[in-house]
Structures are given as structure tokens and as C-alpha cells.
C-alpha positions as CSV (number, residue, x, y, z in Angstrom):
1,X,2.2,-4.7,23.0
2,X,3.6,-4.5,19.4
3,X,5.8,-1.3,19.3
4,X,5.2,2.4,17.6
5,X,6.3,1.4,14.6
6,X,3.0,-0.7,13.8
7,X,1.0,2.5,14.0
8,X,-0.2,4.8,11.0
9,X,1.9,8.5,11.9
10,X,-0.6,10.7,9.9
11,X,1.7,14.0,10.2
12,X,4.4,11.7,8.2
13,X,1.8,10.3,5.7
14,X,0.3,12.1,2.7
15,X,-3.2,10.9,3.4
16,X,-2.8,7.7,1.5
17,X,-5.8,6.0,3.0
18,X,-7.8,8.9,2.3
19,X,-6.8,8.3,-1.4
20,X,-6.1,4.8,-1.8
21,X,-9.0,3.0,0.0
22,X,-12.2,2.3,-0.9
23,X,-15.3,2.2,1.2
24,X,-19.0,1.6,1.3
25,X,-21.7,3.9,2.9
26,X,-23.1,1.5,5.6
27,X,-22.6,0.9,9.6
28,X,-18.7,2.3,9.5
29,X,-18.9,5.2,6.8
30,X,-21.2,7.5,5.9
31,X,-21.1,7.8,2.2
32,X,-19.3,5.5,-1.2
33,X,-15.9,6.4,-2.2
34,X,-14.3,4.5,-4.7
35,X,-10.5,3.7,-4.4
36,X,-8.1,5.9,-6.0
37,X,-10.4,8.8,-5.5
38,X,-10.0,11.4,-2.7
39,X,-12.1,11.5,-0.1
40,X,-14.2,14.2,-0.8
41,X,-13.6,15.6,3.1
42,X,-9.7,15.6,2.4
43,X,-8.5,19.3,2.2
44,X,-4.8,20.7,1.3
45,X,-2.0,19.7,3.6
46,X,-3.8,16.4,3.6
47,X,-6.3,17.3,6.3
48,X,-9.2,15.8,6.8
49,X,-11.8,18.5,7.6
50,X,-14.1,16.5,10.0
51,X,-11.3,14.8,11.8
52,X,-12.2,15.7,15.1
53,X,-15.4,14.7,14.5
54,X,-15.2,11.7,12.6
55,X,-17.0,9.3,14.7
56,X,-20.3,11.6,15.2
57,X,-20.4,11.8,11.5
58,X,-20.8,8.3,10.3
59,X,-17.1,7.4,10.1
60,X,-16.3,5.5,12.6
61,X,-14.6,3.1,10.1
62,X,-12.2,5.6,9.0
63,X,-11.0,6.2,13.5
64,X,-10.5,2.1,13.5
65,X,-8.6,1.4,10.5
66,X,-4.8,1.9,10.9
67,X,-2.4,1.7,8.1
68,X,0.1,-0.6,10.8
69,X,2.8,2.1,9.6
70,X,2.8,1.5,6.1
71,X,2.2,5.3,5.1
72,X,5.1,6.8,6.5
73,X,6.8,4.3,5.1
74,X,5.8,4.7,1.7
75,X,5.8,8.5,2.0
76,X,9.1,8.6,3.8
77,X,11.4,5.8,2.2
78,X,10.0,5.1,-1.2
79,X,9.1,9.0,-2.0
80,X,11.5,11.3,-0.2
81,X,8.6,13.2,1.6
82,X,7.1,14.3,-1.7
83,X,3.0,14.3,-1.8
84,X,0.8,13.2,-4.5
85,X,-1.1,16.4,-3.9
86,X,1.6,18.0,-5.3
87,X,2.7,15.8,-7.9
88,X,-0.7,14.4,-9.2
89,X,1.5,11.9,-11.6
90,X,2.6,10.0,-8.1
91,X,-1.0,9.2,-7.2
92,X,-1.4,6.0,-8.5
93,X,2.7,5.2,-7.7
94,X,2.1,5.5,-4.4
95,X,-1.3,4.1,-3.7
96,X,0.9,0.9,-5.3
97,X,3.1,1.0,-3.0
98,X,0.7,1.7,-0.1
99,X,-1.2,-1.4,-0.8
100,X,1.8,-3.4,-0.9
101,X,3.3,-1.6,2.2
102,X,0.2,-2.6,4.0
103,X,0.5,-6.3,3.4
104,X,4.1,-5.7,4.4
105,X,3.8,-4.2,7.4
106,X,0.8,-7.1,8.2
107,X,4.0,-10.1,7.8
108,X,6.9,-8.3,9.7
109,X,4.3,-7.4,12.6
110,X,3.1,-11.4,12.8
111,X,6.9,-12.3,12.8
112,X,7.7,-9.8,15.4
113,X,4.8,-11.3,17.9
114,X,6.5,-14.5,17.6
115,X,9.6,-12.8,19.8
116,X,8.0,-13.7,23.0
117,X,7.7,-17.4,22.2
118,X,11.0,-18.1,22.7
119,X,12.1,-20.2,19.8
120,X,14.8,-22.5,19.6
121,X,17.8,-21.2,17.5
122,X,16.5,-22.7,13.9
123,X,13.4,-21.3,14.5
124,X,14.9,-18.0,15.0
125,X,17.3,-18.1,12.4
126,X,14.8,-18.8,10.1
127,X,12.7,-16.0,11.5
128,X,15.3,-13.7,11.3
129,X,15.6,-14.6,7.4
130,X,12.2,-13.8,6.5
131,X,12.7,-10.0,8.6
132,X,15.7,-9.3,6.4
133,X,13.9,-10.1,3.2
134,X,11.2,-7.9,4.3
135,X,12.9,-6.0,6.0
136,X,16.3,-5.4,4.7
137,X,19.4,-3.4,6.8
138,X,19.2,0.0,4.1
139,X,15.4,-0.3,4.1
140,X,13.9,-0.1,0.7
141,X,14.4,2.5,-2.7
142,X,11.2,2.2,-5.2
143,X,13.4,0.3,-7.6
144,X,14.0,-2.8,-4.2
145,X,10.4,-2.3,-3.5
146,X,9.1,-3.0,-6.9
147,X,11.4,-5.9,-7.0
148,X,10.1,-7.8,-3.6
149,X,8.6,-10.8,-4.2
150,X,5.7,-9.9,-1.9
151,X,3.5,-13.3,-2.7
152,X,6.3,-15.5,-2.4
153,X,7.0,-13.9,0.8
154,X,3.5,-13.9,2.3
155,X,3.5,-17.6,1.3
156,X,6.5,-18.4,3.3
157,X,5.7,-16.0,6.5
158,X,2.7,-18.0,6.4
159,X,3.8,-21.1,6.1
160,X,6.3,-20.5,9.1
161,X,3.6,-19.3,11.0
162,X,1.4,-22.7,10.3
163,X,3.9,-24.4,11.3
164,X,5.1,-22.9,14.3
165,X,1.4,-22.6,15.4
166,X,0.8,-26.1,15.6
167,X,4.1,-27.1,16.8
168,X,3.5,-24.8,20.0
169,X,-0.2,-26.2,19.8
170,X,0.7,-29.6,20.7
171,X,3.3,-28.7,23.1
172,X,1.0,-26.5,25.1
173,X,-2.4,-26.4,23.8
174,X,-4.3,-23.8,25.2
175,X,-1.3,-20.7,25.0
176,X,-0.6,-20.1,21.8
177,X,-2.4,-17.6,19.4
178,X,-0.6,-16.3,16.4
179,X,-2.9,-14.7,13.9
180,X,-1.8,-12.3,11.4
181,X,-2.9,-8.8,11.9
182,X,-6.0,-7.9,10.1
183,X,-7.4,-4.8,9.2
184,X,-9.9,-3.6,11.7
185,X,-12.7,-1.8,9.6
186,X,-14.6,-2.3,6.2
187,X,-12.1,0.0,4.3
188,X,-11.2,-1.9,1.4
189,X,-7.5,-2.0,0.5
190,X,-7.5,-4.0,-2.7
191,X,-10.0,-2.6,-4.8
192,X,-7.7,-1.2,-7.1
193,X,-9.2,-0.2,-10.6
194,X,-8.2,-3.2,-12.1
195,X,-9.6,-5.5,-8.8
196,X,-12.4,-3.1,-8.5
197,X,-10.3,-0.4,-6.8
198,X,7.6,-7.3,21.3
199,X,9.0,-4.0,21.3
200,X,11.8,-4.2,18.8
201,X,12.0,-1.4,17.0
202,X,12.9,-0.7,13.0
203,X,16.7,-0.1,13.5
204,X,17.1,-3.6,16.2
205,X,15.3,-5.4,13.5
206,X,17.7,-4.4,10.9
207,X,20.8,-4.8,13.1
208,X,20.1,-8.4,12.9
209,X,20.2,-8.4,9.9
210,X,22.9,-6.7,9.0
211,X,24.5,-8.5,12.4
212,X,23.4,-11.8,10.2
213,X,25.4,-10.3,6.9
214,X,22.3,-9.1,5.5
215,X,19.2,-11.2,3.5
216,X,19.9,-14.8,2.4
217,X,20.1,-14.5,-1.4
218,X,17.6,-17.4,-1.7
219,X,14.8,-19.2,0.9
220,X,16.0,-22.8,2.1
């Protein structure tokens, strides 16, 4: 089982999925709510006030989806602990940043499934490359964030994946799974206004890396 670390920790968030997501009254939720707009049942402290009670109440999408960590994260390392329910002007900063956390957090948690496989040592080496870039030994500022090349990375995490899929395909068939983790409800995370709104743990992973003398500056 993937570690703690590929969980959503609400009491460390700032409600970003309440804020960020968007989600369409239907089977999982009981009402619209565009993204970038509250949730209309998010209070101060960023509580939800039906969270107990969630799942009687038409929201059962809201108990499946998990952010796979990426709001502490953004909360924590990118923000200092500062809320957007404080400082409205970091609303749409951080619902960035979530959405690209997300997709983050999605890569590094495919590469860390592969650990089991036992790969040969280029395969882990190159591995380990693609951790450090998205993962790097200090973690992230907003400024290091901003500056990710997140498409060219989810191109080349994929990529290794493909390949590594079908080479353990032919060797043995019927073993081998390795899908990328997908969001488990109908919340959507990329309707933004303008788009119509394995137990290693986080400092292992990064001793690696800094082990390895930190990121390669460029992808062979």
C-alpha cells in the first residue's frame, strides 16, 4: 500500500477542494458548484458544516475524492500555512497551484508503485531522476513551483511508464499493472475559468536525491 503521504490531511489543508473544484449535481453531489467558488457548505476554519454527514446528503463524491496529498502541500510548502480565507488575494494563487500539485502528486505516486518491481539499475537511476525533478531535496518555494516544467514532466513519467509496462509485459505477462492514479469521483479539477473552471516516505525519497547530488540539470 502506497504510504501516508498520498493521502489529502484536511487539518493541514485550507479547504482547497472545497474551493478549487468543480462539480455537477447528479449521482455523487447534490447540487452545481462552479470551480473557484466556495462550496456553499464551507464555514470559517475551513469546515465543512455537513461533514459528518456527507454521504446521507447527496455527497458522496466529495467522501471519495482525495487530493493524493497535494493540499498540504500547497498549503504548507508553497504558502507558509497562510489561508485564502484570510487573504482573499491568494484564492486564485493557490487553487493554481493545487491543480498543479494534484497532477504532481498523481506522477511521483505512479513512480513510487514501480519500487516493488525491482528494476535493474538504469531503470532505477532513471526513476530516481524523474523523483528529484519532481520531487527535489529542499522541496519546492512558489517561485521553483511556478518554474516546473509540469507537461514536459508528465510526458516523460509517462513515457517511462509505457515503456517499463510493456517491457515487464512480455517478460511476465499476466503480473504487471501500472496505471497512474486517477481521481476517484466526478469532481472536476481542471475547470478552471479559463478551461471552464511502497512505503517510502517524502524525506527517503529526497535523500536519494540529494544522495544522487540533487536533479539532473537536463532529461537524457
Amino acid at each position: 500500500m502506497p504510504s501516508t503521504r498520498w493521502r489529502g490531511d484536511c487539518p493541514r489543508c485550507a479547504a482547497l477542494c472545497c474551493l478549487s473544484l468543480a462539480f455537477d449535481r447528479g449521482e455523487h453531489f447534490a447540487f452545481d458548484k462552479p470551480a473557484g467558488e466556495p462550496c456553499p457548505l464551507l464555514g470559517p476554519h475551513h469546515a465543512c458544516s455537513l461533514h459528518a454527514l456527507r454521504d446521507e446528503r447527496g455527497l458522496g463524491g466529495c467522501v471519495a475524492y482525495d487530493c493524493l496529498g497535494a493540499g498540504q502541500r500547497v498549503v504548507e510548502e508553497l504558502f507558509g500555512g497562510r489561508s485564502w480565507q484570510t487573504d482573499p488575494a491568494l484564492s486564485r494563487p493557490m487553487q493554481e497551484a493545487f491543480w498543479r500539485m494534484r497532477e504532481l502528486q498523481q506522477l511521483l505516486l505512479g513512480l513510487e508503485l514501480t519500487e516493488r518491481l525491482g528494476l535493474d539499475p538504469e531503470l532505477t537511476r532513471r526513476r530516481q531522476e524523474l523523483v528529484c525533478r519532481l520531487d527535489p531535496p529542499g522541496g519546492f518555494d512558489r517561485a521553483t513551483f511556478d518554474a516546473l516544467a509540469l507537461e514536459a514532466a508528465k510526458h516523460d513519467v509517462r513515457e517511462f511508464l509505457a515503456g517499463l509496462r510493456e517491457r515487464l509485459r512480455r517478460a511476465e505477462p499476466a503480473r504487471y499493472r501500472l496505471p497512474l492514479a486517477e481521481p476517484t469521483s466526478s469532481a472536476r479539477e481542471t475547470d478552471q475559468p479559463t478551461r471552464s473552471a511502497s512505503q517510502t516516505t517524502t524525506s527517503s525519497l529526497r535523500a536519494k536525491c540529494a544522495s544522487a547530488g540533487g536533479p539532473p540539470t537536463s532529461s537524457p
